[in-house]
C-alpha positions as CSV (number, residue, x, y, z in Angstrom):
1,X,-37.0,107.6,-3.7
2,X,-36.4,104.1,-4.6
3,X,-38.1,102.4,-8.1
4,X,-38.8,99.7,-8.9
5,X,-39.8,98.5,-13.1
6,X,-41.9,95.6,-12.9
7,X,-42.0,93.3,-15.9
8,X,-44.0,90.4,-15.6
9,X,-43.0,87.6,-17.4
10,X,-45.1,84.8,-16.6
11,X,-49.0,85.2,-16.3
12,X,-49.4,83.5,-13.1
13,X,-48.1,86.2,-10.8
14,X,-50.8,88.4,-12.4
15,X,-53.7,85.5,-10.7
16,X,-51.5,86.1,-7.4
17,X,-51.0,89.8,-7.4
18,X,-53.7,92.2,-8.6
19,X,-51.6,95.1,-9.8
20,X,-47.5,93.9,-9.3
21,X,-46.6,97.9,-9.7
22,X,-48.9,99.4,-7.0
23,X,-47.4,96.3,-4.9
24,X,-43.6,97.2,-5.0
25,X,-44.7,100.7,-5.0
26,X,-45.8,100.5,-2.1
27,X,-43.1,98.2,-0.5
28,X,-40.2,100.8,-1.6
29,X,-42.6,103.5,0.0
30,X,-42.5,101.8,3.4
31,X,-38.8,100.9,2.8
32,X,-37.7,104.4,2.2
33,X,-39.1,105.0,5.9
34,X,-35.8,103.3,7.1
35,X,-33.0,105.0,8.1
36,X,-30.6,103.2,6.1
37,X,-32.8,103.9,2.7
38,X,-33.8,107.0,3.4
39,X,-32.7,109.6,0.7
40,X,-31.7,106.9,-1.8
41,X,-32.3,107.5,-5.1
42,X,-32.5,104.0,-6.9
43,X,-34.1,102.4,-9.9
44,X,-34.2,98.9,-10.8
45,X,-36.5,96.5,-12.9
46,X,-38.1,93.1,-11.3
47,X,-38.7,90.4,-14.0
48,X,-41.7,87.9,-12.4
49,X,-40.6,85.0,-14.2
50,X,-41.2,80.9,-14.2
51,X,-39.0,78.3,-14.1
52,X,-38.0,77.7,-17.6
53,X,-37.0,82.0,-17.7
54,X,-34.9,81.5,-14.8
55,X,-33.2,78.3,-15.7
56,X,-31.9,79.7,-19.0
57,X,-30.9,83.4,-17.4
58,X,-29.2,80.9,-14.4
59,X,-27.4,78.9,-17.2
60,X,-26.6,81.9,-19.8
61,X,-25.6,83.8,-16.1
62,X,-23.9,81.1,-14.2
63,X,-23.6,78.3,-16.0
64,X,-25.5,76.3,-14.4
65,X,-28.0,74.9,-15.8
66,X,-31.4,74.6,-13.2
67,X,-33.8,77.1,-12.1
68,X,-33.7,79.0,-9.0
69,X,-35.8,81.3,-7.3
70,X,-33.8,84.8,-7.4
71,X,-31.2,86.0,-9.4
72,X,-29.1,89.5,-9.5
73,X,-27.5,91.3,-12.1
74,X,-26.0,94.4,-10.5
75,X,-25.4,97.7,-12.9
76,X,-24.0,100.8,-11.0
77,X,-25.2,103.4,-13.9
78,X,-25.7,106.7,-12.0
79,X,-28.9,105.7,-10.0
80,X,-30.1,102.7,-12.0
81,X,-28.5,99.8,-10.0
82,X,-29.4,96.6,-11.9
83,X,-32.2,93.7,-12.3
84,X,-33.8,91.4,-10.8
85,X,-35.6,87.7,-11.9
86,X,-37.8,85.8,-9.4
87,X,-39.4,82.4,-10.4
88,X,-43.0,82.0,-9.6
89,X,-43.1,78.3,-9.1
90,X,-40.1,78.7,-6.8
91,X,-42.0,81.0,-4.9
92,X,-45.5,79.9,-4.8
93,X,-44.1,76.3,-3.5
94,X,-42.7,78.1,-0.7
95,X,-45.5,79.7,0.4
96,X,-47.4,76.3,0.9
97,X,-45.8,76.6,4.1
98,X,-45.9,80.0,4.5
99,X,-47.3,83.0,2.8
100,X,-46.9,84.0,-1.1
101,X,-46.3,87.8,-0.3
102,X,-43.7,86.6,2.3
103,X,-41.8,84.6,0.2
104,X,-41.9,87.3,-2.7
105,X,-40.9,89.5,-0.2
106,X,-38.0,87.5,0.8
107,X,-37.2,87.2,-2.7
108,X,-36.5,90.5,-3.7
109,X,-35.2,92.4,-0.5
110,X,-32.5,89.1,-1.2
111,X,-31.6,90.5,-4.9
112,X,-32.3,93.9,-3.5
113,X,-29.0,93.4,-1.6
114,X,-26.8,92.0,-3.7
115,X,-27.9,95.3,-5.8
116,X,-26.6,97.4,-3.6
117,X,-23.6,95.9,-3.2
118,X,-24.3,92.9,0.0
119,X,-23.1,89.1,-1.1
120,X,-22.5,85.4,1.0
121,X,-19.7,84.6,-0.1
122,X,-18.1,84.7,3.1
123,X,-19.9,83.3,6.6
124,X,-19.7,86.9,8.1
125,X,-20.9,88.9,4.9
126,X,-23.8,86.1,5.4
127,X,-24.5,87.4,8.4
128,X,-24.3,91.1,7.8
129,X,-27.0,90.9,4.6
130,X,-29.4,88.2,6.5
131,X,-29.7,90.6,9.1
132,X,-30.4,93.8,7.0
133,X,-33.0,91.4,5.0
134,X,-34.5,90.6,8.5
135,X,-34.9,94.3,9.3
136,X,-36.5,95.3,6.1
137,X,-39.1,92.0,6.5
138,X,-39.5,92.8,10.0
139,X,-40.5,96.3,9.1
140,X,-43.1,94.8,6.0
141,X,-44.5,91.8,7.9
142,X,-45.3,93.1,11.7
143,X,-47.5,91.3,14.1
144,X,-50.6,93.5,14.6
């Protein structure tokens, strides 16, 4: 089973998300119905953040010295495999155009990933982890 700590950080996502824990619950329910995840035994925490959070982890991080919308610390400690930060402003803009849960969604299957060990730094690893984020969206966000 795959879990997921959710920490929220910013009080907005609470206006946007009724209860964040039976959310990603639920999300790492249906994601465990994959092949790929199935029989994974994972824990990680999700910080919902704001800007100002995520342009002093970016900074303290990376060294640079702006927000941005997701960022990954990977940890392989047994079956804990890291954190993840998302920015709610980041996010919420997006889904302007879209939808909020799609863009969160987006979010963290993307630091999801680079948890388990996917990056872009090359085109072709690009490729490989926009693909598997694809799948996993596909499988959340079907057409009825």
């Amino acid at each position: 089973m795959i879990k997921a700590n959710v920490l929220i950080g910013h009080f907005k996502w609470k206006k946007k998300i009724k209860n964040p824990n039976d959310y990603f619950k639920n999300k790492l329910r249906k994601i465990s119905k994959i092949s790929s995840f199935k029989k994974k035994k994972q824990e990680f925490s999700i910080l919902l953040t704001n800007n100002k959070e995520m342009k002093s982890l970016n900074y303290k991080f990376r060294k640079k010295n702006i927000p941005t919308d997701v960022l990954s610390f990977p940890l392989k400690n047994k079956n804990y495999i890291g954190d993840i930060a998302i920015s709610f402003e980041i996010i919420n803009k997006r889904s302007k155009k879209t939808n909020f849960f799609l863009e969160l969604d987006k979010m963290w299957i993307h630091g999801y990933f680079h948890l388990i060990g996917y990056d872009h730094k090359k085109f072709n690893d690009y490729k490989k982890m926009l693909k598997k984020e694809k799948e996993v969206l596909k499988y959340f966000h079907k057409p009825n």
